[in-house]
C-alpha positions in Angstrom: -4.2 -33.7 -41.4 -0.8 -32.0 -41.5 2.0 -33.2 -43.4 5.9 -32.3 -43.4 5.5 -29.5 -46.5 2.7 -27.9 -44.9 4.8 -27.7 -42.0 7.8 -26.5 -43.8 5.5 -24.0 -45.5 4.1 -22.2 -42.3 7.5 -21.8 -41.5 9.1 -20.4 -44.3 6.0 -17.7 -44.4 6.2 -16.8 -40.4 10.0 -16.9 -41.1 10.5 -18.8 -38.1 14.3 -20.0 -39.5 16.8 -22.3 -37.5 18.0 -18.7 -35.7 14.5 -18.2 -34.8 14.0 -21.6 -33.1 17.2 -21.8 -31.5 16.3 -18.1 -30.5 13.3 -19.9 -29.3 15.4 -23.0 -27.6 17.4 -20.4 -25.5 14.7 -18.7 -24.4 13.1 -22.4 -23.2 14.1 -22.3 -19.5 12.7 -18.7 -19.0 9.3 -20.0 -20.8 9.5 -23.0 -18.3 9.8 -20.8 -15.4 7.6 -18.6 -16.5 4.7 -20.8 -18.0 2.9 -22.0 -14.5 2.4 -18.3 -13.7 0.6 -17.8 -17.1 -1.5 -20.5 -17.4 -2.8 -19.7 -13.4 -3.6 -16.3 -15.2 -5.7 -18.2 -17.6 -7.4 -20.3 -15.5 -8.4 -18.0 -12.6 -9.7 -15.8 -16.2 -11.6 -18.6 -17.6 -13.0 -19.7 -14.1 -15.0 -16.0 -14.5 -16.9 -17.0 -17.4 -19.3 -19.6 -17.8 -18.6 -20.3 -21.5 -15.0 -21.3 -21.0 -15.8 -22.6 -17.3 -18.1 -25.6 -18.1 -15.2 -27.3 -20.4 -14.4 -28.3 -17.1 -15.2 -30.7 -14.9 -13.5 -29.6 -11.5 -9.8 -28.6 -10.4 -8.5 -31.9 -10.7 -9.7 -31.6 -14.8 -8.1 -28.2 -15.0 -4.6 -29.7 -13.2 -4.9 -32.1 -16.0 -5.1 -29.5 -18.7 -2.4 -27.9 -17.0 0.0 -30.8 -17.3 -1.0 -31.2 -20.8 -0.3 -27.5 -21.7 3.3 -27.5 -20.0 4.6 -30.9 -21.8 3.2 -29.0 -25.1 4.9 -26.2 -24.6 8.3 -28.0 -23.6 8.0 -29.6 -26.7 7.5 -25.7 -28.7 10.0 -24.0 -26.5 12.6 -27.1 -27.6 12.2 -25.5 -31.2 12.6 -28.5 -33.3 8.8 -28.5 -34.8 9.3 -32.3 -36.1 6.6 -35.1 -35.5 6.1 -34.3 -32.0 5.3 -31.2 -32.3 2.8 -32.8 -35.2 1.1 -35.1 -33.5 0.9 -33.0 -30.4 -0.9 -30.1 -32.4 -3.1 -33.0 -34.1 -4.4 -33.8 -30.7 -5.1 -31.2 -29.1 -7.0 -29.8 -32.3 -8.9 -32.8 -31.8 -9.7 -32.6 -28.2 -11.0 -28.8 -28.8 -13.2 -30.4 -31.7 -14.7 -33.4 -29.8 -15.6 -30.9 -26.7 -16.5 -28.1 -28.8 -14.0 -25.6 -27.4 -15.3 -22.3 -29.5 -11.8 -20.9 -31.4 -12.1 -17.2 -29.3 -11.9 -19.2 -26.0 -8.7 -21.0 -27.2 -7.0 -17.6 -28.8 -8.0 -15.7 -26.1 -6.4 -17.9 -23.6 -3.6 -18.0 -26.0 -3.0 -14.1 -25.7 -3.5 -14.3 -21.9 -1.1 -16.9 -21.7 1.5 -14.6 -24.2 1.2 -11.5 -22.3 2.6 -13.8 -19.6 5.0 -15.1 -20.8 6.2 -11.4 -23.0 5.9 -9.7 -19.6 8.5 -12.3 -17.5 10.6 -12.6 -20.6 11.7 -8.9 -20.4 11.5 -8.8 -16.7 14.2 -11.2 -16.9 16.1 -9.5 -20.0 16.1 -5.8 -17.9 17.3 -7.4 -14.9 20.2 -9.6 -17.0 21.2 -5.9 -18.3 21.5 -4.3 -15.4 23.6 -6.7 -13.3 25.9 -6.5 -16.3 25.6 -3.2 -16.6 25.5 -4.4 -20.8 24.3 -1.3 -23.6 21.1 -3.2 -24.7 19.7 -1.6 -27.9 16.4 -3.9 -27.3 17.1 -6.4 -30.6 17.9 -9.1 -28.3 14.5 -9.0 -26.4 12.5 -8.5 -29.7 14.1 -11.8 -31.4 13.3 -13.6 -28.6 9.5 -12.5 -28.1 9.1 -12.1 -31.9 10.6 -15.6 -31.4 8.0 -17.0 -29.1 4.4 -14.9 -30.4 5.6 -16.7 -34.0 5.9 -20.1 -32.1 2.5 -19.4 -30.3 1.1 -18.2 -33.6 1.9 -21.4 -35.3 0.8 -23.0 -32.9 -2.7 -21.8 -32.7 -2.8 -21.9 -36.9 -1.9 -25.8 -36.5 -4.6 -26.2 -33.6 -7.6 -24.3 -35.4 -6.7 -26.1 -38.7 -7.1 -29.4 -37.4 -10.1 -28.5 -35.5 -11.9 -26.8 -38.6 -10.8 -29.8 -40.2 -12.3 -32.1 -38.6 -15.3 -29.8 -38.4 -15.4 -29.9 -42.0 -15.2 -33.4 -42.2 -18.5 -34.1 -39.8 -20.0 -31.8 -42.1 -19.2 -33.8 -45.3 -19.9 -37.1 -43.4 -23.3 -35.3 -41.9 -24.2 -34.3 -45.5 -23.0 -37.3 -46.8 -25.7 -39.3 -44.4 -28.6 -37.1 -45.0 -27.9 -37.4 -48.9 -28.1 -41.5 -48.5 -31.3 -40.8 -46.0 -32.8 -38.4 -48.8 -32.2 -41.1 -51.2 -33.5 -44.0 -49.0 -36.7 -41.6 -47.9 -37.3 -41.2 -51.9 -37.4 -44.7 -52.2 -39.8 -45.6 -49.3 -41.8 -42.1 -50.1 -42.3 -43.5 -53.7 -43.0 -47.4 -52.9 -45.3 -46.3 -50.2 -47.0 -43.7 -52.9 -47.3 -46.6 -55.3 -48.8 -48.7 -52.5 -51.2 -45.6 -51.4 -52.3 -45.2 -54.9 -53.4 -49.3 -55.5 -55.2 -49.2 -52.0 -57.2 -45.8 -53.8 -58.2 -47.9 -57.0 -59.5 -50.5 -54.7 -56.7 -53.3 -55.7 -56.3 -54.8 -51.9 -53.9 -57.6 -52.9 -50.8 -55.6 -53.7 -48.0 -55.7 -52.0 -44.6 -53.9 -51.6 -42.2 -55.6 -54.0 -38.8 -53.3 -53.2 -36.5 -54.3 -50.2 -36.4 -51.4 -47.9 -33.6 -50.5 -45.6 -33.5 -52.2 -42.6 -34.6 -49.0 -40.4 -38.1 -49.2 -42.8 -38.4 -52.2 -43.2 -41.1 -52.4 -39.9 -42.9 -49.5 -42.3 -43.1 -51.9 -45.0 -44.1 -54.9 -42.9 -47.0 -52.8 -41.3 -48.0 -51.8 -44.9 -48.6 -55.2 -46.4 -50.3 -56.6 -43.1 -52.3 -54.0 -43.2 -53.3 -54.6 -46.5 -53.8 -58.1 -46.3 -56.0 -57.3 -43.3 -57.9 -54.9 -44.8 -58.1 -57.7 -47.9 -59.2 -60.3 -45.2 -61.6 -57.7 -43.6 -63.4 -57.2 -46.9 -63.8 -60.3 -47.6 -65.9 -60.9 -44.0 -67.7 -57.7 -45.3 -68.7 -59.3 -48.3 -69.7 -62.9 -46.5 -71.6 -60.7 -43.5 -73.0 -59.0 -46.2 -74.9 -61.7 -48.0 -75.3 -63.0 -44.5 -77.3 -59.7 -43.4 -79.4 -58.9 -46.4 -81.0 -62.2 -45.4 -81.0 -61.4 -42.1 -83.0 -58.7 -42.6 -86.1 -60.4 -43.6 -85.7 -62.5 -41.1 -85.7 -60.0 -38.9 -88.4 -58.4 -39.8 -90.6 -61.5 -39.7 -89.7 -61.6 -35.9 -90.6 -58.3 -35.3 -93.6 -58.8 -36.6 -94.5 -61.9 -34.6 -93.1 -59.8 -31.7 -95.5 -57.1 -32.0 -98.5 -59.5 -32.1 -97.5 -61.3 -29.3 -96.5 -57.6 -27.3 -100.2 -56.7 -27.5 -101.2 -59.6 -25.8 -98.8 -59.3 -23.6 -100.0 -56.0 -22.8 -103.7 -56.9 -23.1 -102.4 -59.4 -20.0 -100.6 -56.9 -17.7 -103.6 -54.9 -18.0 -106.2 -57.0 -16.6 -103.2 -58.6 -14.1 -102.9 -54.4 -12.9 -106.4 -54.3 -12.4 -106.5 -57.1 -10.4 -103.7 -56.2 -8.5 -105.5 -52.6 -7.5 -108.1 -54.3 -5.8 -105.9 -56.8 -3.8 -103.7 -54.0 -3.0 -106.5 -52.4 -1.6 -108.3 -55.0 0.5 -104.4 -55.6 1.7 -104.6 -51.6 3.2 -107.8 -52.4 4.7 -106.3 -55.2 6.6 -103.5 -53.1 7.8 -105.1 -50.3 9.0 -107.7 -52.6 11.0 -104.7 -54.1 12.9 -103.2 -50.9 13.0 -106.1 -50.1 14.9 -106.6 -53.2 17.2 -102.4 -53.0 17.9 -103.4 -49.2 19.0 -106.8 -50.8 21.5 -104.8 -53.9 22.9 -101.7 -51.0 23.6 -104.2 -49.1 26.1 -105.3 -52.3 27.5 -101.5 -53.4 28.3 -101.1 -49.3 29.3 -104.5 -49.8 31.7 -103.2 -53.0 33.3 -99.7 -52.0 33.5 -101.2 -49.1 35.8 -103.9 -51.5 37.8 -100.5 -53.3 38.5 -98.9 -50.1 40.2 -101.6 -49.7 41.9 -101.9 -53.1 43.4 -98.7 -52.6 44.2 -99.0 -50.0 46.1 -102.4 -51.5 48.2 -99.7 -53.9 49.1 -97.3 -51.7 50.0 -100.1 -49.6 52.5 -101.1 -53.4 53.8 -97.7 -54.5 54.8 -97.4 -51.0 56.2 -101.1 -51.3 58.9 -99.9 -54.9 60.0 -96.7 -53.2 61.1 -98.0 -50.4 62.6 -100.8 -53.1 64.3 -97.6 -54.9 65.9 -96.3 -51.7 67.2 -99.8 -51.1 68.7 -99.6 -54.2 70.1 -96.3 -53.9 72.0 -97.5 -50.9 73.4 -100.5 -52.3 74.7 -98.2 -55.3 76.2 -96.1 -52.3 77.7 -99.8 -50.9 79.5 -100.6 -54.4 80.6 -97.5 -55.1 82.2 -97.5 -51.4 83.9 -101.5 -52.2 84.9 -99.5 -55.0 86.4 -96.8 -53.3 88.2 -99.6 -50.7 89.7 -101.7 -53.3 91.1 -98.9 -54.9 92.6 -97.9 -51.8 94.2 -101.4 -51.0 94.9 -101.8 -54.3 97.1 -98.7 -53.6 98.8 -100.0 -50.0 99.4 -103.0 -51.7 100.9 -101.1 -54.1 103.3 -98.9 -51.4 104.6 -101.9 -49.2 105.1 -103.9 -51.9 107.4 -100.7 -52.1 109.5 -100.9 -48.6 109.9 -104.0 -48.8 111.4 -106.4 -45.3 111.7 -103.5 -43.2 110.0 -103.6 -45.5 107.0 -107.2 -46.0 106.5 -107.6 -43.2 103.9 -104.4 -44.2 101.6 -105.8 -47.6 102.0 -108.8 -46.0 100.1 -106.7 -44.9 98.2 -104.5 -47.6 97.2 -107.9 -49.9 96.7 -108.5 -47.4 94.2 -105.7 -47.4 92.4 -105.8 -51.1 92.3 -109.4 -51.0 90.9 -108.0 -48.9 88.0 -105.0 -51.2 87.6 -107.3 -54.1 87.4 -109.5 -52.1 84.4 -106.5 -50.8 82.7 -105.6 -54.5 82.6 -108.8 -55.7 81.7 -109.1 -53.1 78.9 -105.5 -53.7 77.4 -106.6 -57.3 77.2 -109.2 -56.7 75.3 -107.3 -54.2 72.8 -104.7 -56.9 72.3 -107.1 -59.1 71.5 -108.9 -56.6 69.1 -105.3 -56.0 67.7 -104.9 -59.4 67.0 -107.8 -59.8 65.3 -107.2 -56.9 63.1 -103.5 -58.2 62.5 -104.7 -61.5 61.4 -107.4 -60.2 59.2 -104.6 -57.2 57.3 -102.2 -60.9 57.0 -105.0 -62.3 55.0 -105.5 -59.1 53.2 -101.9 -58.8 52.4 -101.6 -62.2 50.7 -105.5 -61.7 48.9 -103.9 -58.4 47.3 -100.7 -60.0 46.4 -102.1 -62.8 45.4 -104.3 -59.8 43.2 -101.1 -58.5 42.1 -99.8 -62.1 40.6 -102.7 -62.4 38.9 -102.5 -59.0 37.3 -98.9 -59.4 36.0 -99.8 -62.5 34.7 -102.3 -60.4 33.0 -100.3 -58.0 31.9 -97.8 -60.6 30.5 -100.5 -62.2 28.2 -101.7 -58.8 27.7 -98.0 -57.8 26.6 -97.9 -61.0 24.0 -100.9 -60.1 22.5 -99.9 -56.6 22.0 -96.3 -58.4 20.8 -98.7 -60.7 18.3 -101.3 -57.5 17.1 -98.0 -55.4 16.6 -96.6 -58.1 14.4 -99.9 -59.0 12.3 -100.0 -55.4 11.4 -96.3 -54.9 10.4 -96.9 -58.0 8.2 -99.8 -56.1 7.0 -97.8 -53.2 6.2 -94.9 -54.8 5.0 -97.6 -56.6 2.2 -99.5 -53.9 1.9 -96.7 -51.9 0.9 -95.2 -54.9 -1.3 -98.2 -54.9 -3.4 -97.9 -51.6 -4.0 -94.4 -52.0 -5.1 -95.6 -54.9 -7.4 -98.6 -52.9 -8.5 -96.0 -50.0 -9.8 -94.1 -52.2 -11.0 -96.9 -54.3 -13.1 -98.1 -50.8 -14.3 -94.4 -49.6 -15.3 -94.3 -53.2 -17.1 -97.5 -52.4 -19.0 -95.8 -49.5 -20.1 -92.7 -50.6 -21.0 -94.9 -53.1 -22.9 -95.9 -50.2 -24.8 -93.4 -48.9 -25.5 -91.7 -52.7 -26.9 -94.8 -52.6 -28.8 -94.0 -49.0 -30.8 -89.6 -50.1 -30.5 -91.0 -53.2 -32.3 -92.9 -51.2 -35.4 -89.5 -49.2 -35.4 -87.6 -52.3 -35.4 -90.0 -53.5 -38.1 -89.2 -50.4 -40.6 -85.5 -50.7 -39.4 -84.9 -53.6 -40.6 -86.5 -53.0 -43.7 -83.8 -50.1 -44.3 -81.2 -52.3 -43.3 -82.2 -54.5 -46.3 -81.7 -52.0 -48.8 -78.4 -50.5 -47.2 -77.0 -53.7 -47.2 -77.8 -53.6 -50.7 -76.1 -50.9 -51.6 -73.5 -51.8 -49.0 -73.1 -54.9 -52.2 -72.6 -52.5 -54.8 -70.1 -50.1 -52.9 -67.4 -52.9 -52.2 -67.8 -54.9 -55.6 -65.7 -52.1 -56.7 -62.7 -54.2 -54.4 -60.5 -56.0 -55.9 -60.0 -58.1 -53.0 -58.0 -61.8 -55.0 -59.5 -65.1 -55.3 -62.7 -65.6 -52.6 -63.5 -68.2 -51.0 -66.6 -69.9 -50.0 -68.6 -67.5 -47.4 -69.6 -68.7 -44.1 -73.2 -70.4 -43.7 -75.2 -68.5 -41.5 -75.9 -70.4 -38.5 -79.8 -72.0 -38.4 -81.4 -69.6 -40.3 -84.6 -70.7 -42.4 -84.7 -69.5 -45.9 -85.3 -65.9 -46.6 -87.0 -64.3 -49.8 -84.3 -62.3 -50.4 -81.7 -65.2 -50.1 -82.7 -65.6 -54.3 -82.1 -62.1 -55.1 -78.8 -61.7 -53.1 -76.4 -59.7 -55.9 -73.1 -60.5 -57.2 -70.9 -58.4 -54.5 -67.1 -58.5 -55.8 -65.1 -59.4 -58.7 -62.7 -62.5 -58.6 -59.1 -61.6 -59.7 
């Protein structure tokens, strides 16, 4: 940092002596005064540009800077420059370093803050003169601001020193870290390299034998496990190996015995197709004949359903004659019982006439008459009422023969309705199986081709497999160029019966 002779040193060269500072000290109370005023100027300046604005927070972060400013500057206007003043300088160059306060925000503030201060400094000077009316030749005034822009001056050369120092320092430690990074990067660069290059000439069992920083280390771990599992997965490469050249054969025996038992298969599904055409058919026939009989025994229910109405209806006319009969009949009792009435008065006529003597004789005729019709009329309605009765009786019995007509035909209908229920049924079912048989009948056909096609899969299988036998051959030679350590004993294929080419299997890999 700063020590006393560099302090001594900048000074000597701004020749700020012991008159200067106490110069400077006088002039301490004015720069007090004046100093709130100045830094308001510099604040309500830096509030108006966003580069010097966002080093603060809010207003309470710029009071703070405030405070700080004014203690520093109590401490330069005292003029002693000792320790203080030192570690005062120190951290503030610090602060401006750890926020990253660019060096023309801070001297511009700085001249802002000077041209302040300058300004109230010879306000108060010209105003000292003239209330004592003193001859001022100016060298007064220019000691003290020379005073204070050398004070301010010094002060911003402390400030930037320490900030570019410690800028410096970042920079050594930065390029010190990327030197030891370089260094550590060579290290795992050139392990890994040597690693790279085994894996290339096929030696799977090395291993990283360097310790690698603590940040690689996870590199080095996923190095060697990958390794070893790339050793382990060879190794099931070379067991499946000798496990799938005989597998081959073996294969290819089945797929023979699976093409010979395909065409029968298919010889099978053929003759089952054909037989299932004709069922399929016969199953139609069925159908549509109880389609048809559903469609008869539906008019039949339609026709009785209508001989029903119409029964119905005879009963409805019936019930309607035997009332109109007992309407005829109470009329008729009405005419009887005025044929009544007439012969009554008739007779009376008569009787009244005979006491009239000669004058009545001809209304007696008269009235003898009338009682002769009366007596007809009588006679006559009798014989009606008894006709009506007859009649009555005879539309009862008719009533209750068509009703009991009607009964009987809704019973009919009933049955007839079942039947249609039963027919209607019978020839869904025969539907439903036709159309089931049909189903199975594409389906046994798409089976006889599928068959077909197994059968041709199966020859492809066949020549497949053959392939696979001599791929897995060469498969043998390719990884014997591994070194993949010690082997050990290679699973047994599970139930497998000997294979021809078990005998012939090759050597696949060399033992370390």
């Amino acid at each position: 940092m700063t020590n006393g002779r560099d302090l001594q040193e900048r000074l000597a060269f701004i020749q700020l002596d012991s008159a200067s500072r106490r110069t400077l000290a006088e002039a301490g109370p004015a720069l007090k005064t004046a100093l709130p005023a100045a830094l308001d100027a510099f604040y309500a300046q830096a509030r108006r540009f966003p580069g010097a604005a966002k080093m603060f927070r809010d207003e309470s972060h710029i009071d703070k800077a405030k405070g700080a400013q004014q203690v520093h500057w109590d401490i330069i206007s005292a003029g002693a420059f000792d320790q203080s003043y030192v570690a005062s300088v120190e951290r503030i160059g610090a602060v401006h370093a750890r926020i990253g306060l660019e060096p023309r925000w801070y001297i511009g503030g700085y001249a802002i803050i000077l041209e302040e201060l300058v300004k109230s400094l010879i306000a108060d000077h010209v105003a000292n003169r003239k209330r004592w009316a003193k001859p001022d030749d100016g060298d007064a005034i220019g000691r003290t601001v020379g005073a204070v822009v050398k004070a301010a001056m010094l002060d911003i050369d402390f400030v930037i020193s320490v900030y570019l120092g410690i800028a410096e320092k970042g920079r050594l430690e930065e390029e010190a870290r990327k030197a030891e990074a370089a260094k550590i990067q060579s290290l795992v660069v050139e392990e890994t390299a040597r690693g790279l290059k085994a894996l290339a000439a096929g030696d799977l069992t090395y291993r990283i034998q360097a310790e690698f920083p603590e940040e690689y280390q996870r590199l080095q771990q996923d190095f060697d496990a990958a390794m070893g599992q790339l050793q382990e997965s060879m190794r099931v490469i070379v067991s499946n190996t000798e496990s799938m050249t005989s597998g081959a054969s073996e294969i290819g025996q089945a797929a023979d015995d699976m093409a010979s038992r395909t065409e029968q298969q298919a010889a099978a599904l053929e003759e089952t197709a054909a037989a299932l055409d004709e069922i399929t058919a016969t199953v139609r026939r069925t159908a549509e004949g109880a389609q048809q009989a559903n469609a008869v025994v539906t008019q039949a229910k339609a026709d009785a359903e209508q001989t029903g109405a119409v029964v119905g209806e005879a009963v409805s006319a019936m019930s309607g004659i035997e009332q109109s009969a007992d309407k005829i009949s109470q009329i008729i009792g009405v005419i009887d019982e005025i044929a009544f009435q007439t012969n009554l008065l008739a007779l009376n006529a008569g009787v009244e006439a005979a006491r009239a003597g000669d004058a009545g004789r001809g209304f007696a005729v008269v009235a003898s008459e009338v009682r002769s019709l009366a007596q007809r009329s009588a006679e006559a309605a009798k014989e009606i009422k008894a006709l009506i009765s007859a009649s009555t009786r005879q539309v009862k019995e008719g009533v209750e023969l068509v009703g009991r007509t009607g009964d009987a035909l809704q019973r009919v209908v009933g049955q007839v309705s079942q039947i249609t229920s039963l027919v209607a049924e019978i020839a869904a079912s025969a539907q439903e199986q036709s159309t089931a048989l049909a189903e199975v009948n594409v389906a046994v056909n798409q089976m006889d081709q599928m068959t077909q096609q197994n059968a041709a899969m199966v020859e492809q299988s066949t020549a497949a497999s053959h392939s696979l036998a001599n791929e897995s051959h060469a498969l043998a030679q390719l990884i014997s160029g591994f070194d993949i350590g010690a082997r050990g004993a290679a699973p047994t294929p599970g139930r497998r019966p000997a294979s021809r080419h078990a005998a012939n299997a090759p050597a696949l890999l060399k033992s370390a």
